[in-house]
N, C-alpha and C positions, 0 to 999 in steps of 0.2 A: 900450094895445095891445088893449083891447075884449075883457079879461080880468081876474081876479083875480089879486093877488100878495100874498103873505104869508110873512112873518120868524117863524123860531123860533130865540129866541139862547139857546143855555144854557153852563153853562160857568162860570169864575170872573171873567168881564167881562160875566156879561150883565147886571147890576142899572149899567153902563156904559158901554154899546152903543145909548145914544138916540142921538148923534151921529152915531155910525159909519153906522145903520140911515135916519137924515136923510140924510147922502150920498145912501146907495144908492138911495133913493128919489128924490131927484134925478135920479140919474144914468138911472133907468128914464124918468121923466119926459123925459129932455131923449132921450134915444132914441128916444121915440115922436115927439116931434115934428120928429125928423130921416127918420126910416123909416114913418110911416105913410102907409101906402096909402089911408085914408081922407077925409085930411088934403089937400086940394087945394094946401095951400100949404107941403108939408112939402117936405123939400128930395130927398127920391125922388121924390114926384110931378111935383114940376118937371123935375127931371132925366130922367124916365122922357117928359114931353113935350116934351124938347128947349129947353127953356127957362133951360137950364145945363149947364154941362159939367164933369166930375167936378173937373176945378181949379180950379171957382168953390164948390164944395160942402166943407162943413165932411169933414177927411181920414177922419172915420171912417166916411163914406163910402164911401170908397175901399178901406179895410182889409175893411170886409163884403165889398164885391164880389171883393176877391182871394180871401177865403174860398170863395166862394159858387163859383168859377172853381175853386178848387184841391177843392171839394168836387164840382163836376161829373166833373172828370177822374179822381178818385177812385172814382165812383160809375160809371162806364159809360156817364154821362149821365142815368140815374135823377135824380140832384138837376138840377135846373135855379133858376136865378133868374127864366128868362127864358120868358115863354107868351104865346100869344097877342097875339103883340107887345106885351107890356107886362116892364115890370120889376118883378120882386115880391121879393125874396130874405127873405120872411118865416120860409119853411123851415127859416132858420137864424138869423135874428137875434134871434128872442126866448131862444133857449137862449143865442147868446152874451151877449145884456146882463145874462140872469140869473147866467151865470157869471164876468162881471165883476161884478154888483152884490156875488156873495160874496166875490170876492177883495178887495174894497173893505173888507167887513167884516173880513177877515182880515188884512190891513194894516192895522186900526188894533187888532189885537189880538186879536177875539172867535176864536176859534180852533174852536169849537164849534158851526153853526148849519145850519140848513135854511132856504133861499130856493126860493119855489114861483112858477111862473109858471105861471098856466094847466093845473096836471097836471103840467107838465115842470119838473125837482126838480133843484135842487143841494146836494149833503151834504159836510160836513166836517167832519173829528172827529169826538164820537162824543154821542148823545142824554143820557148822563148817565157815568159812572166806568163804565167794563168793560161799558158798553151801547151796541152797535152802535145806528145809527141803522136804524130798519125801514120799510120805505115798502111800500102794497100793491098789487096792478096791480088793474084794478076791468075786470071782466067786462061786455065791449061789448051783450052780446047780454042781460043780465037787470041794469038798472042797479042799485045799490045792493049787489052782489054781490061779494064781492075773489077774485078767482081764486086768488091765489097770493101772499106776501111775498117780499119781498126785501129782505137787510140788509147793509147793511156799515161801514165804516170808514174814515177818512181821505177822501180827494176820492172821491166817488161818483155822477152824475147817473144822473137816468132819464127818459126821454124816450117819450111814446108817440104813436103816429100812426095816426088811424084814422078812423070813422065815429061814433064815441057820442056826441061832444059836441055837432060841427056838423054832421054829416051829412057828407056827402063831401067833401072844401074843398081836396086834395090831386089836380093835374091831372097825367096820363101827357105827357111832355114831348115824345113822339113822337106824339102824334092831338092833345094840346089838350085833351080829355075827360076825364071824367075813368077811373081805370083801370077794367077789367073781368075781375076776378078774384075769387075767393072771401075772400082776406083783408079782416079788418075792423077789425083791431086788429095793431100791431107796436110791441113795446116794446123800444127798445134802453137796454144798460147801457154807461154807458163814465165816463171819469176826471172827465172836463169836459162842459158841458153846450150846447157851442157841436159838437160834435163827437157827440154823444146824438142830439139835436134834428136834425140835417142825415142823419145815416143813417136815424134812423125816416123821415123824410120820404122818402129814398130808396128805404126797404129797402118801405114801401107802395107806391111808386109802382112799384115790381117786381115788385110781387106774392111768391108762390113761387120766382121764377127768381132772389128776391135772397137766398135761404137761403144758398146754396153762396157767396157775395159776402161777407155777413156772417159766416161761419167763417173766411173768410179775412184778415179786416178785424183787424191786434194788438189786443188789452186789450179787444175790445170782443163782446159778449154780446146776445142776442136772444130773443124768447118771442112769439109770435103767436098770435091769435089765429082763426076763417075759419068763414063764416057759417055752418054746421053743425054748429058748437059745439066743433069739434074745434080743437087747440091742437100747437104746434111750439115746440122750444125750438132755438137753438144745443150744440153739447158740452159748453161750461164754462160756460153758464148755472146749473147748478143748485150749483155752489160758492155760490152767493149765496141761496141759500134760506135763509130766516130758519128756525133752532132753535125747540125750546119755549123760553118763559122761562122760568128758575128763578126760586125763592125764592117 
C-alpha cells in the first residue's frame, strides 16, 4: 500500500503470535493486490476501467464499496470513493484492512496488540497490566514534534488526515481539487479503524464546517490541527488524554 506496517504483540500470547501475525500479513498483502491503485492489473483498476464488473471481482470488493457508499451518505458527501472519474476508495480501505488484520490477531488469541498502518493505528487491550496503550498525535507544522498523547483501552483506532506526510493527497469531492482551507492535520478517535480512517478523510476534506459533523458522529472524537498553528479539539476528546506515568 506504498507504506509501512508494523505489529506490536504483547500480552501472554505474544512469545505465540508468529502465525497469528503471518495471517495478517497476508491478509494485508492480498488487500493490496486487490485495491491498489497503482497496480494496473489489481482488480480496482480494472474494475475502475471497465474491464470487469463488481460480480466478476473477488466480493470484498464489493463489501468496501458498500462501505465507502454508506460512508458517503454518512459524511454529507465529504467522503467520496469516486473523483475525477476514477475509483479510488483508499480513504477508507487501508484503516479497514488494518482493522481486520487485528481482529485476525485477536481470533487466534493475541488479545493485546497494536497494528500500525501508515500512522493510522489499531489498539487492543492494553500495552502491558493496568497500562493503557498511549499513542501520540505528531505536530504537522514542526515534524518530529508530538502535539499531544492519547491513551486508552480495549478497541481504540486513531486515524489522521492531513498534509505532513504526502503533501495534499486528499481531493474536495465537490471541485476535484484539492480542499482550500486552513486545516492541515485532523485526527479522528473512534472503536475501529475502518470507521477512524473514513471520517479523518471526511472530516479534512471539510475543512472547519466538518467540526459540528464530527460532535455529532456517536463514540467518535477529533483534534485538528490549521496552518497557524492553532489547534481544535471535539468535547470528549480530552477524556483520552494520556495521564503522567506513575512509578
Amino acid at each position: 500500500m506504498g507504506t509501512v506496517f508494523s505489529f506490536d504483540i504483547r500480552g501472554p500470547r505474544a512469545r505465540d503470535a508468529w502465525g497469528a501475525v503471518e495471517d495478517a500479513v497476508r491478509w494485508l498483502h492480498r488487500v493490496d493486490g486487490l485495491f491498489s491503485t497503482y497496480r494496473p492489473d489489481s482488480q480496482l483498476s480494472r474494475l475502475s476501467r471497465g474491464e470487469l464488473s463488481t460480480a466478476e471481482c473477488d466480493p470484498l470488493l464489493t463489501e468496501v464499496l458498500l462501505l465507502c457508499d454508506g460512508a458517503e451518505q454518512l459524511s454529507d458527501g465529504w467522503f467520496s470513493a469516486y473523483h475525477s472519474g476514477l475509483l479510488d476508495p483508499t480513504g477508507l480501505v487501508k484503516g479497514w484492512a488494518v482493522e481486520r488484520a487485528s481482529q485476525l490477531l485477536f481470533d487466534a488469541g493475541v488479545t493485546d496488540s497494536c497494528v500500525n498502518g501508515g500512522g493510522d493505528i489499531q489498539l487492543r487491550g492494553n500495552a502491558a497490566p493496568g497500562r493503557p496503550w498511549r499513542t501520540g498525535i505528531s505536530d504537522p507544522l514542526r515534524p518530529g514534534r508530538v502535539l499531544t498523547v492519547v491513551e486508552g483501552e480495549g478497541e481504540l483506532a486513531v486515524a489522521t488526515s492531513g498534509t505532513a506526510e504526502r503533501g495534499c493527497h486528499v481531493i474536495d469531492p465537490d471541485t476535484g481539487r484539492p480542499p482550500r482551507h486552513p486545516l492541515v492535520a485532523v485526527t479522528v478517535l473512534a472503536a475501529g479503524l475502518t470507521a477512524a480512517d473514513a471520517w479523518a478523510t471526511a472530516a479534512f476534506a471539510g475543512g472547519r464546517a466538518a467540526r459540528e459533523w464530527l460532535e455529532g458522529l456517536a463514540d467518535v472524537e477529533a483534534f485538528a490541527v490549521e496552518a497557524d498553528g492553532s489547534t481544535w479539539r471535539t468535547s470528549g476528546f480530552d477524556r483520552y488524554l494520556a495521564g503522567p506515568r506513575g512509578g
